[in-house]
C-alpha positions as a Python dict, from the first residue, in 0.01 Angstrom:
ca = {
    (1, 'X'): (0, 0, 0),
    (2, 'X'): (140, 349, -85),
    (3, 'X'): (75, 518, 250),
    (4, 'X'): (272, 804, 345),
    (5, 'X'): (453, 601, 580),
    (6, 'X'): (571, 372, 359),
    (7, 'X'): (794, 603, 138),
    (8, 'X'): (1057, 609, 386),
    (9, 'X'): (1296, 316, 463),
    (10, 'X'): (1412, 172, 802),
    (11, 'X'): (1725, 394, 817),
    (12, 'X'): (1470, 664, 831),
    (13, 'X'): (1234, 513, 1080),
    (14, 'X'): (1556, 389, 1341),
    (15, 'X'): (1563, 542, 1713),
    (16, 'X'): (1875, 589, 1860),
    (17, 'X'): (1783, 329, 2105),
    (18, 'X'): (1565, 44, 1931),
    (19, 'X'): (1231, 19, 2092),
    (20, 'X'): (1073, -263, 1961),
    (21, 'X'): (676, -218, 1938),
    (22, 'X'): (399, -406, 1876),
    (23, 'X'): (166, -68, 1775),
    (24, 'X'): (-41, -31, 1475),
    (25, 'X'): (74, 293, 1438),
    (26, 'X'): (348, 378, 1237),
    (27, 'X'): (666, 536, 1339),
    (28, 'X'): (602, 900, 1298),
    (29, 'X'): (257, 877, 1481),
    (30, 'X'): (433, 775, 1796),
    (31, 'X'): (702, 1045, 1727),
    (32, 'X'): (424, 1291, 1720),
    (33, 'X'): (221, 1142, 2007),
    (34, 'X'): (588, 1213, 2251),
    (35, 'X'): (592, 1531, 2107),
    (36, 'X'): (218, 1575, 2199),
    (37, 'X'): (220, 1448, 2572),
    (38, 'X'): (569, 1601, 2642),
    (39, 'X'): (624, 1869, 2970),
    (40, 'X'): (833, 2122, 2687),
    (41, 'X'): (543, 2142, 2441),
    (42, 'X'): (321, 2274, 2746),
    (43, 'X'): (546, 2480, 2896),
    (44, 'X'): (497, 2661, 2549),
    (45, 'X'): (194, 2800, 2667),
    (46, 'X'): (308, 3065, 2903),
    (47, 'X'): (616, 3162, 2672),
    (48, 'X'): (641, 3488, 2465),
    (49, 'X'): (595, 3461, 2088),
    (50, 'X'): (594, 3811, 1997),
    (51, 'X'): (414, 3984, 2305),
    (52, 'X'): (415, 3818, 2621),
    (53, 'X'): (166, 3605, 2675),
    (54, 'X'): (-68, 3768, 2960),
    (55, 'X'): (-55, 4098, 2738),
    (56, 'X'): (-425, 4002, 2560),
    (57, 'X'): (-674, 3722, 2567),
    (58, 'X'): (-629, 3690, 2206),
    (59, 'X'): (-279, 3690, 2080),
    (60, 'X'): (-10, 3371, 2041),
    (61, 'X'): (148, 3254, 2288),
    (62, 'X'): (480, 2954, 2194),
    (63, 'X'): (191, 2659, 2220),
    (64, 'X'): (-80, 2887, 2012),
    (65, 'X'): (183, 2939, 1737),
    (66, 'X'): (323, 2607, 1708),
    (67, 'X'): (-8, 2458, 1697),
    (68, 'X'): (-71, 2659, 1416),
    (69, 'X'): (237, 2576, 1303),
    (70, 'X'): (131, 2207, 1268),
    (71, 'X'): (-188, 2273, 1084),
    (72, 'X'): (-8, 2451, 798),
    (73, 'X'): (267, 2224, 800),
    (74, 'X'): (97, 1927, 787),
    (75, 'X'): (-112, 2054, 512),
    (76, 'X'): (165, 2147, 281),
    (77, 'X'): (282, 1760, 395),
    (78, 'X'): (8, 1624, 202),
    (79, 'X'): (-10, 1830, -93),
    (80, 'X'): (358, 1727, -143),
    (81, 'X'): (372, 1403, -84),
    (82, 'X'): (554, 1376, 230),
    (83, 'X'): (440, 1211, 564),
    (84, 'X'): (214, 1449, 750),
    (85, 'X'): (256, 1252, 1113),
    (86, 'X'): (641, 1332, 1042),
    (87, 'X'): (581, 1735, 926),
    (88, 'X'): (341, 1765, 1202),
    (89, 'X'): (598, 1592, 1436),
    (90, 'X'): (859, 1872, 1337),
    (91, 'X'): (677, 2134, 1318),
    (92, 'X'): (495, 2073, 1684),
    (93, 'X'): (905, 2050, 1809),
    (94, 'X'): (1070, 2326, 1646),
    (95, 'X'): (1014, 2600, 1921),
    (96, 'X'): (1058, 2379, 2224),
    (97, 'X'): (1409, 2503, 2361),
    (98, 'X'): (1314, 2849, 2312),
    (99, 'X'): (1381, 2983, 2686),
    (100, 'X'): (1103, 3239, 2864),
    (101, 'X'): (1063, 3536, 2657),
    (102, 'X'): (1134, 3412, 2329),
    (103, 'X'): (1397, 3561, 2134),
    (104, 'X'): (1499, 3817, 2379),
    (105, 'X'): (1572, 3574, 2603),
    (106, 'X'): (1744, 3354, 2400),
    (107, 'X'): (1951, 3634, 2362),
    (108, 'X'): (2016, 3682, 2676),
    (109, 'X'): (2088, 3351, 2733),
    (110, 'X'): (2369, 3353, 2424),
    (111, 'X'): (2547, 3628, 2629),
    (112, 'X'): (2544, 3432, 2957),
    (113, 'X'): (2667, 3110, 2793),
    (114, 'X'): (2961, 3265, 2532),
    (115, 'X'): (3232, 3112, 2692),
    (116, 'X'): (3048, 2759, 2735),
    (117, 'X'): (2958, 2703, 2351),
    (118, 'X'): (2635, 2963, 2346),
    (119, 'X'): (2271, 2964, 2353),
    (120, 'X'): (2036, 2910, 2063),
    (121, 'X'): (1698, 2796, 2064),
    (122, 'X'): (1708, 2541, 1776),
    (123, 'X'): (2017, 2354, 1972),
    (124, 'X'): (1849, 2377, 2259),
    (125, 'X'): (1537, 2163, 2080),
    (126, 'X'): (1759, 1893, 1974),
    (127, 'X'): (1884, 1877, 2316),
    (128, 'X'): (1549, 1885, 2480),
    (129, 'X'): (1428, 1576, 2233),
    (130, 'X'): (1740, 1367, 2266),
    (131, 'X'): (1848, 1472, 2637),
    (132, 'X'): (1648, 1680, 2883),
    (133, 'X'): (1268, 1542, 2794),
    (134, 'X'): (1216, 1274, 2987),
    (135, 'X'): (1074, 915, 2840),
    (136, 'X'): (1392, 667, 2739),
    (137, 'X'): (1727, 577, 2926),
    (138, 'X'): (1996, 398, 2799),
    (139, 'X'): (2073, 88, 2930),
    (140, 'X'): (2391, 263, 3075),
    (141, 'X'): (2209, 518, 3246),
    (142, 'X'): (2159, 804, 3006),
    (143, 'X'): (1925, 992, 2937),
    (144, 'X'): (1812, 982, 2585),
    (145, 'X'): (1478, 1238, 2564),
    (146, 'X'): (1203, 1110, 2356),
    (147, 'X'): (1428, 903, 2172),
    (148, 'X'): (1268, 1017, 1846),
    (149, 'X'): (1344, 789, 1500),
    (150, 'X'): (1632, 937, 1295),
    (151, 'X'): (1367, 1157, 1043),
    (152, 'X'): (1193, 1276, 1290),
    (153, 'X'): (1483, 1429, 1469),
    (154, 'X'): (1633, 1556, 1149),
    (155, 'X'): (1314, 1737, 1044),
    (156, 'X'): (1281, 1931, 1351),
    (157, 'X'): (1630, 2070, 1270),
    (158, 'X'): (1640, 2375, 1143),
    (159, 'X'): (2009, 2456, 1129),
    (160, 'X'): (2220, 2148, 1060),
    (161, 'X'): (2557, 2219, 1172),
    (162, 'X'): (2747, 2320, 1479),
    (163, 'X'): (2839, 2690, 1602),
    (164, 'X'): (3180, 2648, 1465),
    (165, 'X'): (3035, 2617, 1097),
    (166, 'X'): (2725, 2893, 1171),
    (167, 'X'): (2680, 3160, 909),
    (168, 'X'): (2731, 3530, 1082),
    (169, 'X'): (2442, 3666, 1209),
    (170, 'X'): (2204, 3925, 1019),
    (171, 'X'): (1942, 4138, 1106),
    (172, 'X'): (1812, 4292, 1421),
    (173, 'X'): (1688, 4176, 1738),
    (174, 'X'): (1322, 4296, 1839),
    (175, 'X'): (1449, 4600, 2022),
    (176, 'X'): (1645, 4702, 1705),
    (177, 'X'): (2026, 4625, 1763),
    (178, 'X'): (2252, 4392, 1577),
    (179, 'X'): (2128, 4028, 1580),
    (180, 'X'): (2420, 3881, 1786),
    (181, 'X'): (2300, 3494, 1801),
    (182, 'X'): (2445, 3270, 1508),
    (183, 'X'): (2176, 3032, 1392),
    (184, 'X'): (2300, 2700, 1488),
    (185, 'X'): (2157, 2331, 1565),
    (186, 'X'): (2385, 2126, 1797),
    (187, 'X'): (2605, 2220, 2109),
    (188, 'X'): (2953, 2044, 2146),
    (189, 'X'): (2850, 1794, 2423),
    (190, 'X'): (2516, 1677, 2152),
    (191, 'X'): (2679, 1573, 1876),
    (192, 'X'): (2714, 1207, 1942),
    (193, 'X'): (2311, 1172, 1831),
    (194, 'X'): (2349, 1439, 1613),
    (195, 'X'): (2648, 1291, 1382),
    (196, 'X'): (2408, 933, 1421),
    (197, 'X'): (2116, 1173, 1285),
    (198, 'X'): (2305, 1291, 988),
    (199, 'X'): (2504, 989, 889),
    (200, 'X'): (2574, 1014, 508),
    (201, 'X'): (2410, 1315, 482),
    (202, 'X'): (2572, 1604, 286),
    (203, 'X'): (2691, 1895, 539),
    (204, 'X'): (2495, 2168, 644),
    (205, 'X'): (2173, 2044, 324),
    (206, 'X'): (1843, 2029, 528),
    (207, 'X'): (1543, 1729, 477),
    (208, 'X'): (1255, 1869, 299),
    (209, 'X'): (1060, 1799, 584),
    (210, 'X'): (1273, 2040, 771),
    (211, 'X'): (1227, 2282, 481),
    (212, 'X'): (801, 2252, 495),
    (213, 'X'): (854, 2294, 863),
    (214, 'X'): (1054, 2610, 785),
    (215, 'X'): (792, 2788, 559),
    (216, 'X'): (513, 2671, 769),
    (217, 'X'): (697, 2852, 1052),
    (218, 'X'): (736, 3127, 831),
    (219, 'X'): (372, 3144, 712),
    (220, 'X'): (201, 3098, 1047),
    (221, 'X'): (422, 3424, 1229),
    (222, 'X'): (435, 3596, 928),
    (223, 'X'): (52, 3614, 931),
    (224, 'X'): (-56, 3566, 1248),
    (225, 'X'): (193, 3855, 1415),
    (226, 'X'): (33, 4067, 1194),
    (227, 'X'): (-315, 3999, 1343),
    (228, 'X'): (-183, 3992, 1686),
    (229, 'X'): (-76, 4338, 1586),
    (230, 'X'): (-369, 4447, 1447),
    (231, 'X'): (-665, 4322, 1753),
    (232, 'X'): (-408, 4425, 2040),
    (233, 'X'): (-416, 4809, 1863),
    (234, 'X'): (-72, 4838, 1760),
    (235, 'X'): (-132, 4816, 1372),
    (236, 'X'): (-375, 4986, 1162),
    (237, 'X'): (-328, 4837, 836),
    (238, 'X'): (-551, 5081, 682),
    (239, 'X'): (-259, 5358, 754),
    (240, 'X'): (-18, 5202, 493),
    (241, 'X'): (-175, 5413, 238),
    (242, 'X'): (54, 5649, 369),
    (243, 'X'): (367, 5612, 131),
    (244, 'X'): (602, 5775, 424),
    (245, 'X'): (497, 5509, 633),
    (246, 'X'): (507, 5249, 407),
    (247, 'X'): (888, 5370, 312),
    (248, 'X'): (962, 5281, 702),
    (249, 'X'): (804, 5012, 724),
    (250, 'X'): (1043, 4860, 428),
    (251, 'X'): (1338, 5003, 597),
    (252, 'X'): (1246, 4813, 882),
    (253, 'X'): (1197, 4473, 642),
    (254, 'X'): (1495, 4511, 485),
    (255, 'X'): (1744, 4583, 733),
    (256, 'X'): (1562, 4315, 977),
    (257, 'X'): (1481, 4035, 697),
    (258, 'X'): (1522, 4105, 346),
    (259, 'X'): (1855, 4249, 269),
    (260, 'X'): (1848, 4069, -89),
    (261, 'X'): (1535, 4259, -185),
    (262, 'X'): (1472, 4641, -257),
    (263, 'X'): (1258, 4881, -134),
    (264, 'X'): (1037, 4839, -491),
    (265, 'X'): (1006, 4446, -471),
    (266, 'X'): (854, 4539, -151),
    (267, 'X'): (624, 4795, -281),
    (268, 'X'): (504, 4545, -576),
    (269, 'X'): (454, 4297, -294),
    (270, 'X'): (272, 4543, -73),
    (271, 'X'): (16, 4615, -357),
    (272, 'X'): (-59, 4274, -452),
    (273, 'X'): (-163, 4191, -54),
    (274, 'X'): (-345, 4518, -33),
    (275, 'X'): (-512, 4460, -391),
    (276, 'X'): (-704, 4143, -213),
    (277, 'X'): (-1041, 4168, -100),
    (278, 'X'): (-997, 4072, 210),
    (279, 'X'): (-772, 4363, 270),
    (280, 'X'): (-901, 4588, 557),
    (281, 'X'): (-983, 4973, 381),
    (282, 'X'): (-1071, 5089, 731),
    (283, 'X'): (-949, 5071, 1085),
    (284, 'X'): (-1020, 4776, 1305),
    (285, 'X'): (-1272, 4841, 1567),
    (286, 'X'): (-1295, 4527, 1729),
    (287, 'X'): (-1664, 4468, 1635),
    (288, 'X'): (-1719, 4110, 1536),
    (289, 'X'): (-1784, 4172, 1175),
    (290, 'X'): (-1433, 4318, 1152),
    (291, 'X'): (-1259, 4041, 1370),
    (292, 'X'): (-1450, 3798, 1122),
    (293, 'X'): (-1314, 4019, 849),
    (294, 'X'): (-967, 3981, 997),
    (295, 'X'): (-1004, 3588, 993),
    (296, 'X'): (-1072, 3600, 652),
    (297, 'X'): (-771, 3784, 564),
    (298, 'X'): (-509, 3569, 774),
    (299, 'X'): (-659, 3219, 616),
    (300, 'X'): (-675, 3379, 240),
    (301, 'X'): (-290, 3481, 284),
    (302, 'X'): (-204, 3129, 405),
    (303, 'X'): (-372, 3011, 108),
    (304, 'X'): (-191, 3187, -85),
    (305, 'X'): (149, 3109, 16),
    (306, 'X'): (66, 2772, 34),
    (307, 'X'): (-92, 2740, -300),
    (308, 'X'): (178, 2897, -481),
    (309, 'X'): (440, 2649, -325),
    (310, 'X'): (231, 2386, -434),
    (311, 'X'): (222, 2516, -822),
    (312, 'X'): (587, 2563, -786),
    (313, 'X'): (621, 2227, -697),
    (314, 'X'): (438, 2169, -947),
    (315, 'X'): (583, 2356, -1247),
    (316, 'X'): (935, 2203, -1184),
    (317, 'X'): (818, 1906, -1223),
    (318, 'X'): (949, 1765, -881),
    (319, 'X'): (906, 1366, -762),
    (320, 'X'): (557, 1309, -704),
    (321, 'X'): (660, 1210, -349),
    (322, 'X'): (885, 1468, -186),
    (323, 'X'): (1086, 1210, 121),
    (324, 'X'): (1377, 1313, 320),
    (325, 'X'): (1676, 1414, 40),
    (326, 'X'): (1487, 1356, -304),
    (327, 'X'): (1426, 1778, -403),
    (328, 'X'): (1411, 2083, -235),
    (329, 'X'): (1091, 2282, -164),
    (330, 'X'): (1059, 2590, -393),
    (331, 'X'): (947, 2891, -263),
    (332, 'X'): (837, 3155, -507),
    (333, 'X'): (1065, 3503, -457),
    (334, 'X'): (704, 3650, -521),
    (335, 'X'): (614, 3458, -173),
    (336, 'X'): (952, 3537, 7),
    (337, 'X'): (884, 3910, -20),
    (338, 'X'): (524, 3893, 28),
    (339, 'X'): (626, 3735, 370),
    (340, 'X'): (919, 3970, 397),
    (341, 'X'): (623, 4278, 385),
    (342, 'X'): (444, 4130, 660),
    (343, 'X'): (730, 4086, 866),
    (344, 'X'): (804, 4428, 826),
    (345, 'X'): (448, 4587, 928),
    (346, 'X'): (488, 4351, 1244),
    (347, 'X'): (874, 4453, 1344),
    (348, 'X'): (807, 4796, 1233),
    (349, 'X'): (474, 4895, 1406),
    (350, 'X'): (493, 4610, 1740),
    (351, 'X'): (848, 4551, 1811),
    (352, 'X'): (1033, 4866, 1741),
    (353, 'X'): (775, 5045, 1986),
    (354, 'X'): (941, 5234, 2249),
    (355, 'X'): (725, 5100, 2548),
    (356, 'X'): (867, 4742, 2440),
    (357, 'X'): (1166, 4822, 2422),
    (358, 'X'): (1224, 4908, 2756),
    (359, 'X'): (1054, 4557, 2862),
    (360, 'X'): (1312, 4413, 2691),
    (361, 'X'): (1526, 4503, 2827),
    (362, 'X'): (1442, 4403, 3149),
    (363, 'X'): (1368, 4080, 3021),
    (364, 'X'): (1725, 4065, 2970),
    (365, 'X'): (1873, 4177, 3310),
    (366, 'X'): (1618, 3929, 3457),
    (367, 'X'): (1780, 3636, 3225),
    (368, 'X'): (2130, 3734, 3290),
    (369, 'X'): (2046, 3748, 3671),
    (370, 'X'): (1871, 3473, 3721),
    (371, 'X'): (2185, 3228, 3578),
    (372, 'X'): (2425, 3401, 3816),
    (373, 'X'): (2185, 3368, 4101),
    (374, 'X'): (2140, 3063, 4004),
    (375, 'X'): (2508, 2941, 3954),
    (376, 'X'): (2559, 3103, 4288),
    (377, 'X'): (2315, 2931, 4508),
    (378, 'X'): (2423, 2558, 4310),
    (379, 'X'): (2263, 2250, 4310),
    (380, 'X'): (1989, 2342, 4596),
    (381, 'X'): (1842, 2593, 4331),
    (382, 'X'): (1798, 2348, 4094),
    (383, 'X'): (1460, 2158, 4008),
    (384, 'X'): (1501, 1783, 4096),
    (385, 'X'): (1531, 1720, 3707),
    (386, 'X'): (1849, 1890, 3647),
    (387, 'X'): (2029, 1812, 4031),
    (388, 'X'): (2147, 1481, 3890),
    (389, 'X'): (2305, 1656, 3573),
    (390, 'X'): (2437, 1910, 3786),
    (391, 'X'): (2616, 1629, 3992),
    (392, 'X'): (2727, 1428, 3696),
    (393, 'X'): (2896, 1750, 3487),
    (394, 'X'): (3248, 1703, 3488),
    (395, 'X'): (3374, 2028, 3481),
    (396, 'X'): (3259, 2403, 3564),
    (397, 'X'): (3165, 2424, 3172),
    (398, 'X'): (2935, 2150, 3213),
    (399, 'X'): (2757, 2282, 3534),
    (400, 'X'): (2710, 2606, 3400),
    (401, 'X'): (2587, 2422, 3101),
    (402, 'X'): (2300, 2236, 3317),
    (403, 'X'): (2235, 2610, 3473),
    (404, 'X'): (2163, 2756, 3137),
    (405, 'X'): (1944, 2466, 3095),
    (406, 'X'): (1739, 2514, 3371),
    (407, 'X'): (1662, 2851, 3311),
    (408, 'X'): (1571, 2803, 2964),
    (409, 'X'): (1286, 2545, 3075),
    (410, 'X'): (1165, 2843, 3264),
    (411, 'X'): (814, 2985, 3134),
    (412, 'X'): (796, 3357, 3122),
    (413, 'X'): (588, 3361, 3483),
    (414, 'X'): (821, 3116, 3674),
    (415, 'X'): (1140, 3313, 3555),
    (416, 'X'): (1010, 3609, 3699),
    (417, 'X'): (876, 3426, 4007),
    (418, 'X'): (1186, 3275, 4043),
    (419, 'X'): (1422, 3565, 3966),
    (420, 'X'): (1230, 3724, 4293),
    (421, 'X'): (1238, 3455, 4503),
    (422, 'X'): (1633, 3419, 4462),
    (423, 'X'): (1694, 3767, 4453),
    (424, 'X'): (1504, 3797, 4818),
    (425, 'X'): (1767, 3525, 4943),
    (426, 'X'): (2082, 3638, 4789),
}
């Protein structure tokens, strides 16, 4: 029977540890069903995505946005031919080891962790699923997470190399500076699974299950930030008639996102988004007509982005089936900057505001304390989880490793609990 499932071979379906099961349910629907019931993907809940999470009733949270995540991706999944239990599987993992206050604190956490090998939120995933998330042990004792199959654990990677062989960083960081965080998938002390994950794999190429998780993730913030933006009263999208504004706004998109584009590719992109029906020509005011009319506009643009990779996929005449390393996904550069535009109006009009900034950065200052308080206090401060990690480090580099760890598991509430509780016993 040509199932989904039954495109990929056993190299592709083999766990790290074998796990011999007598389930009817195929290898990727147990991957996705760990993924499902795991502590990480609920701690997403209380984690920023763009605004922090008690800001609104109605805007993302990390568990809001990767469940959205999922839907798209595992749509695109069966339009292409690939298995939509193992897109759905990636795309409900990929945010996991971001740390309380999503980029920002990632950030922060980078800064705290240089001299140890970093922070970044995609290597922190892959060491959440194959470390930290409890579910298998080696016979020897280990630890080995969720003990995902090998194409599982490949999809959800984003960024397929170390931090030695990261490009440099571009773009800005939500309060406007210099990105400083290279985009990287595996710390020093992970890449035992990590070389078993990508044996005979060409360097740094990504599964195209990892690229469909990619534009799905791209698709769902792209949109959805926007809405956010636009119900929570920090974007009137009617105002970007204004072609001062709108000149801004691309300065923001291309100095945050798109430095390969121009300020008219975003223009012509602009005007084919606001040439769509569904288009607001007024400004929101939160009636349910309009919120209905909002709706409208965030599931036509997915639509479209979606549809047009399909005809892509199409047009180039790709395998009928697209499994692991047989393409790549094409994106349309009509698509890239029509994402690129959205982007912008979000960064532009939500993140560069100067009331945000300043909660940055005290975001920030409550990362960076919290790891020294932390470090300070030792084991005693640590949940149960990570005492035995602490105990078993072999050097300073290590501990301070299992610190970092701890505080990215944080949600945005217990960090700040926490970072009071400590700082009223220091």
């Amino acid at each position: 029977m040509d199932t989904p499932a039954a495109r990929y071979d056993d190299v592709d379906v083999e766990r790290y540890l074998d796990e011999p099961s007598r389930s009817t349910r195929s290898a990727f629907e147990r991957d996705r069903a760990r993924i499902v019931h795991a502590g990480a993907l609920r701690r997403l809940g209380a984690k920023t995505q763009v605004v922090g999470p008690s800001s609104h009733d109605f805007v993302r949270n990390r568990l809001t946005h990767t469940l959205e995540v999922a839907q798209v991706g595992r749509g695109l999944a069966l339009a292409l031919g690939s298995d939509p239990d193992l897109v759905e599987a990636a795309c409900l993992a990929h945010d996991l080891g971001h740390p309380p206050f999503g980029h920002n604190g990632e950030r922060a956490l980078n800064e705290v962790a240089a001299d140890i090998g970093g922070f970044e939120g995609n290597a922190q995933t892959l060491r959440l699923l194959t470390r930290l998330e409890p579910k298998t042990f080696h016979p020897d004792g280990r630890s080995l997470g969720l003990n995902l199959t090998r194409a599982a654990l490949d999809a959800a990677t984003k960024y397929p190399w170390p931090l030695g062989e990261a490009p440099a960083s571009s773009g800005r960081h939500a309060d406007g500076l210099p990105r400083a965080v290279r985009k990287f998938g595996v710390y020093a002390d992970d890449r035992p699974v990590f070389d078993w994950m990508r044996a005979d794999v060409e360097p740094a190429r990504r599964c195209v299950e990892a690229q469909i998780m990619d534009l799905a993730d791209d698709v769902a913030y792209s949109v959805h930030d926007v809405e956010d933006g636009v119900v929570a009263g920090r974007i009137d999208l009617s105002t970007l008639t204004d072609s001062g504004l709108r000149a801004e706004v691309w300065e923001t998109a291309l100095d945050w996102y798109a430095p390969d584009l121009d300020r008219a590719d975003l223009e012509t992109a602009f005007a084919r988004l606001s040439g769509l029906a569904a288009w607001p020509r007024a400004p929101y005011d939160g009636s349910r007509r309009h919120l209905a009319g909002l709706k409208n506009l965030t599931s036509r643009l997915i639509d479209r982005f979606c549809s047009a990779v399909q005809d892509a996929a199409s047009a180039v005449e790709l395998p009928r089936h697209l499994v692991r390393y047989t393409a790549d996904l094409p994106v349309p550069a009509a698509v890239s900057a029509e994402i690129a535009v959205l982007k912008g109006i979000a960064a532009h009009l939500v993140m560069k505001a100067d009331d945000r900034v300043s909660v940055l950065a005290e975001q920030r200052v409550v990362i960076g304390e919290l790891v020294e308080m932390t470090w300070s206090a030792g084991p005693a401060a640590l949940d149960a989880v990570f005492r035995a990690d602490f105990a078993a480090a072999d050097d300073d580099a290590g501990r301070r490793r299992v610190v970092v760890d701890q505080v990215a598991s944080l949600t945005d509430p217990s960090a700040v609990d926490r970072h009071r509780r400590l700082f009223a016993t220091a």
